[in-house]
Structure formats: structure tokens, C-alpha cells
DRENMI-57229 format. One record per residue (C-alpha): y, x, z; residue number from 1; residue in one letter. Coordinates in Angstrom, 1 decimal, decimal comma. Each point is the difference from the previous one (the first is absolute). Layout:
N
(zanu (Y; X; Z); NUM; 'A') ...
//
This chain:
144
(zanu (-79,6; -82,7; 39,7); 1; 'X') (zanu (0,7; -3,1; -2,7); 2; 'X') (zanu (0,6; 1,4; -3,4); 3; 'X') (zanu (3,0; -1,3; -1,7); 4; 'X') (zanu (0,0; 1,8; -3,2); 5; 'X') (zanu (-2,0; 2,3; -1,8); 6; 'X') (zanu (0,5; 2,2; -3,8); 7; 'X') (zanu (-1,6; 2,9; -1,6); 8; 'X') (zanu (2,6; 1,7; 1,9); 9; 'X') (zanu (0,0; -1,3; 3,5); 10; 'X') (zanu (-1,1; -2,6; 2,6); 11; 'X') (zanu (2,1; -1,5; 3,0); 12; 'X') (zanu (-1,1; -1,1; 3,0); 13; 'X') (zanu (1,5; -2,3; 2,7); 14; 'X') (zanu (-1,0; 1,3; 3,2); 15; 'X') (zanu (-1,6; -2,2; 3,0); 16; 'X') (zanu (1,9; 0,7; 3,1); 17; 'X') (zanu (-2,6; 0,1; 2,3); 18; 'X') (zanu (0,1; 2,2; 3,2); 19; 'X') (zanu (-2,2; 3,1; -1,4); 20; 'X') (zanu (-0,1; 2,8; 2,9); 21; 'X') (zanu (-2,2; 3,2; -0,9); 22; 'X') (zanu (-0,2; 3,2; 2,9); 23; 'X') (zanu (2,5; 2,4; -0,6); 24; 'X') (zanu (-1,3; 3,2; 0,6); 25; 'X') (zanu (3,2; 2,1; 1,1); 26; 'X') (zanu (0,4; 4,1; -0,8); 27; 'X') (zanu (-3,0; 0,2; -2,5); 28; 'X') (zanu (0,1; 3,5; -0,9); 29; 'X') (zanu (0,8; 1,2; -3,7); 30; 'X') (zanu (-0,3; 3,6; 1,2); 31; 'X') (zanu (-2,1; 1,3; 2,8); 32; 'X') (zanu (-2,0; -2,2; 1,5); 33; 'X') (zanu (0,8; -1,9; 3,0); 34; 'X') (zanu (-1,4; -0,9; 3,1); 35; 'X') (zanu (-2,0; -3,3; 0,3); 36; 'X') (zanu (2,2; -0,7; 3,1); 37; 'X') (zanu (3,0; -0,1; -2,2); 38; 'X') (zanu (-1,4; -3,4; -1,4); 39; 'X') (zanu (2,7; -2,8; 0,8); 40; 'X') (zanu (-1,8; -3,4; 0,1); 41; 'X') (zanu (2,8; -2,3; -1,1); 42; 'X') (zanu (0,2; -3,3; -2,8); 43; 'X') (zanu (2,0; -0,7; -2,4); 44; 'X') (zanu (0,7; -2,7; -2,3); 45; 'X') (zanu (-0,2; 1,1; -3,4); 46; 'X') (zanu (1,9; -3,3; -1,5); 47; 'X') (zanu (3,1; 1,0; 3,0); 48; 'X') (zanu (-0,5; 3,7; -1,3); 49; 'X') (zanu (0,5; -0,9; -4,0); 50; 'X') (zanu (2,1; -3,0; -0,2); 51; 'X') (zanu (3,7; -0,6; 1,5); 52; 'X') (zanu (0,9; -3,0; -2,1); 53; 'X') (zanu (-3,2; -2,3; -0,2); 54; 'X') (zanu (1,5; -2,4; -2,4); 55; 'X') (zanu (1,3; 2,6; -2,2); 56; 'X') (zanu (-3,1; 2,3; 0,1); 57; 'X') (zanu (-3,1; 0,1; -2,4); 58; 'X') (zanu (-2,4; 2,1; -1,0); 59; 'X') (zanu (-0,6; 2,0; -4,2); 60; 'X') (zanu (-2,8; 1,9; -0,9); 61; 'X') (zanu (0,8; 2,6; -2,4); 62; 'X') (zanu (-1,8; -0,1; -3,5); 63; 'X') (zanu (0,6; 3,3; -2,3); 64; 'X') (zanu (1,0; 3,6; 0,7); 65; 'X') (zanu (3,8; -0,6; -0,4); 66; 'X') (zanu (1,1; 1,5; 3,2); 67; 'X') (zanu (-3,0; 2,4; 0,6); 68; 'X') (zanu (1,6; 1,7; 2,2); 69; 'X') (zanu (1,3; -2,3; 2,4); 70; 'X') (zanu (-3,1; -2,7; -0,5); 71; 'X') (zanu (-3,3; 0,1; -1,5); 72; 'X') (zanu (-1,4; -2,9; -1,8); 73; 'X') (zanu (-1,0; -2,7; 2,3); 74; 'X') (zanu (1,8; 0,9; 2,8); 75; 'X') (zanu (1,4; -3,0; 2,2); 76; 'X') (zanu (4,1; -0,1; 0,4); 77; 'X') (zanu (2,0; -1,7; 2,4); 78; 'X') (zanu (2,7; -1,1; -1,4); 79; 'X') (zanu (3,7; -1,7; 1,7); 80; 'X') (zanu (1,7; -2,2; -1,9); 81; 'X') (zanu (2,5; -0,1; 3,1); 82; 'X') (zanu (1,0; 3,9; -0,4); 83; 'X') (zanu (2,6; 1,1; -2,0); 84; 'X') (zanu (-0,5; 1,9; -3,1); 85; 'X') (zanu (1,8; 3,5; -0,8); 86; 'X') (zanu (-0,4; 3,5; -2,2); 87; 'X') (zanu (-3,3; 1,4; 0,5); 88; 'X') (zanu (-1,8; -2,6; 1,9); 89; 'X') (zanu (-3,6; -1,0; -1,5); 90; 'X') (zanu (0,8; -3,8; -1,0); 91; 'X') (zanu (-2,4; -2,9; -1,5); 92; 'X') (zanu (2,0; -1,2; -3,1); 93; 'X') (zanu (0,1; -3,1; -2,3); 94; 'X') (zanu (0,9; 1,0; -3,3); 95; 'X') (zanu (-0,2; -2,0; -3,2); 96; 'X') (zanu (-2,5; -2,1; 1,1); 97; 'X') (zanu (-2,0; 2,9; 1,9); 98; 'X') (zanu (-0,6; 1,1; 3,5); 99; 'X') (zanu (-0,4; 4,2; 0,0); 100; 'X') (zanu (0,4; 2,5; 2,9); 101; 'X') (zanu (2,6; 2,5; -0,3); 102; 'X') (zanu (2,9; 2,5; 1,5); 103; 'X') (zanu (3,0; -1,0; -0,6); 104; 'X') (zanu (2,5; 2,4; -0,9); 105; 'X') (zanu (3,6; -0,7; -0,6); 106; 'X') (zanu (2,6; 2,7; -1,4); 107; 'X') (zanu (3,2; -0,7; -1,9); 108; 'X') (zanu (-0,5; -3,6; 0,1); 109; 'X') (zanu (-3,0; -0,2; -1,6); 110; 'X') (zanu (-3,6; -1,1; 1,5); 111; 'X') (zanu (-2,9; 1,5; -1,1); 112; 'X') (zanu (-3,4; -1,0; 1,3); 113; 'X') (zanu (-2,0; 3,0; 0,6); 114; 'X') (zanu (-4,0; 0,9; 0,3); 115; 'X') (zanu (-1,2; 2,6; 2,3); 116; 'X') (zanu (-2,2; 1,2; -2,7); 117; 'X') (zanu (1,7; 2,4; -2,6); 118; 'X') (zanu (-2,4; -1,6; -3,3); 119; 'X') (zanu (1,7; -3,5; 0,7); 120; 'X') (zanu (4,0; -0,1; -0,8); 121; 'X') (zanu (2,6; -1,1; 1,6); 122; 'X') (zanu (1,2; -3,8; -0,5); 123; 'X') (zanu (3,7; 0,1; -0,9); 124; 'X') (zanu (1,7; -3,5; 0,9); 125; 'X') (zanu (2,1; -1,1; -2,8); 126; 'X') (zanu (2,2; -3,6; -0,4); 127; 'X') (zanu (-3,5; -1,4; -2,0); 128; 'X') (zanu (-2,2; 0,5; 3,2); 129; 'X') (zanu (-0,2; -2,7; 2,7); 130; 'X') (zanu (-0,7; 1,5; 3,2); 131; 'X') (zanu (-0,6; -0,9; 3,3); 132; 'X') (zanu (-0,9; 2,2; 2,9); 133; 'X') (zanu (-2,7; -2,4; 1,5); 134; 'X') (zanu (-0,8; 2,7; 3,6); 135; 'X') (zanu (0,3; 3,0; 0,4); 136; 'X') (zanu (-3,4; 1,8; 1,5); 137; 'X') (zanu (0,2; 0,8; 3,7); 138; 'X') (zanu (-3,5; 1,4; 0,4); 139; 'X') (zanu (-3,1; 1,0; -1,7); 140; 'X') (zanu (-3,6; -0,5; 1,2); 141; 'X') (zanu (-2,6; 2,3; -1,7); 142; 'X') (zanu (-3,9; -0,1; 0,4); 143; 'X') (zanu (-1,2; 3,3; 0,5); 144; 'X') 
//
């Protein structure tokens, strides 16, 4: 990954789109446990797996509790500048100067930016804001 831009708040990564193919380990049990016959021995390409528009496609690692909940700090979003943005969708934003990571929320014609974590408010857009929805997140890779 090439970083491209890094704040307090957040980094962004350009991602190489090299051919990565990891085992797949098909039915892994989240209840009783299975048989060790049940293991599928397959690939797949993680890069195939994460990104449908390559040139529109980077990477953010969060930075802060703001949407605890949802993503923990320094979790690694994909994010699609190619998909289209809506009510309720998670969505990297641009706003006065400032990237952040929020749900957007539109009712009665007005957008509010909001954190998954109750002791941050809501961001109500007003006429004085400049905004620009840069991506909107399409996955979220956690290490455990």
C-alpha cells in the first residue's frame, strides 16, 4: 500500500493490485464443531475479493472512537469512490478542509453526518459547510 495522505484523524492508502490469493477455508463452524473433512481447499484473491473499481478504490485507516461501533481505531477501510452515496451508508467525507468517517443521514432535506458513538454528535450540513463525499466504505478489515 502507497500512502497518500495522512492527519491526526486518518491515513489513506493507495492499494497495489497485485494478485494476493490466501486458502479459503469453506464452512468453518461458529457453532458446533465440524468435521476436519469439511475443509474446502480453495484460493482466493483478496484484491478480486475487496476491490470492484481498482482506479476508484483506496484504502483509510481509522484514527479516534467516532464510529465505535461500527470501526475501532485503526481499523483499515475499503473505500469506492465509484459507488454511489445514499441515507445511511458509512461514507469518507471531505468537509471544510477535513477528511472524517461518518453515516450519513438525510431527512427533510437536510444532511447530517453522524458517529456511531453516542458521546460524539451529529454533524448537521449547513450552506457554510463545503462537503464532498470522497467514498463511501465497502468493507472493513479488523485484526483480531
Amino acid at each position: 500500500m502507497k500512502k497518500v495522505f495522512k492527519s491526526a484523524q486518518l491515513e489513506i492508502y493507495k492499494p497495489e493490485l497485485s494478485e494476493v490469493k490466501v486458502p479459503l477455508a469453506g464452512g468453518v463452524a461458529a457453532g458446533p464443531f465440524s468435521n476436519v473433512d469439511d475443509f474446502v481447499s480453495e484460493r482466493i484473491d483478496i484484491n478480486k475479493l475487496l476491490i470492484r473499481h481498482p482506479e476508484a478504490t483506496f484504502y483509510a485507516r481509522v484514527r479516534g472512537s467516532s464510529m465505535a461501533g461500527d470501526f475501532n481505531d485503526g481499523d483499515l477501510l475499503v473505500v469506492d469512490r465509484a459507488e454511489e452515496w445514499s441515507h445511511n451508508r458509512i461514507a469518507l467525507c471531505y468537509m471544510d478542509g477535513e477528511f472524517t468517517v461518518k453515516r450519513i443521514d438525510v431527512e427533510n432535506g437536510v444532511c447530517t453526518l453522524v458517529p456511531s458513538n453516542t458521546a460524539f454528535q451529529p454533524i448537521v450540513i449547513t450552506s457554510e459547510n463545503t462537503l464532498i463525499v470522497w467514498g463511501i466504505v465497502i468493507y472493513s478489515i479488523r485484526k483480531h
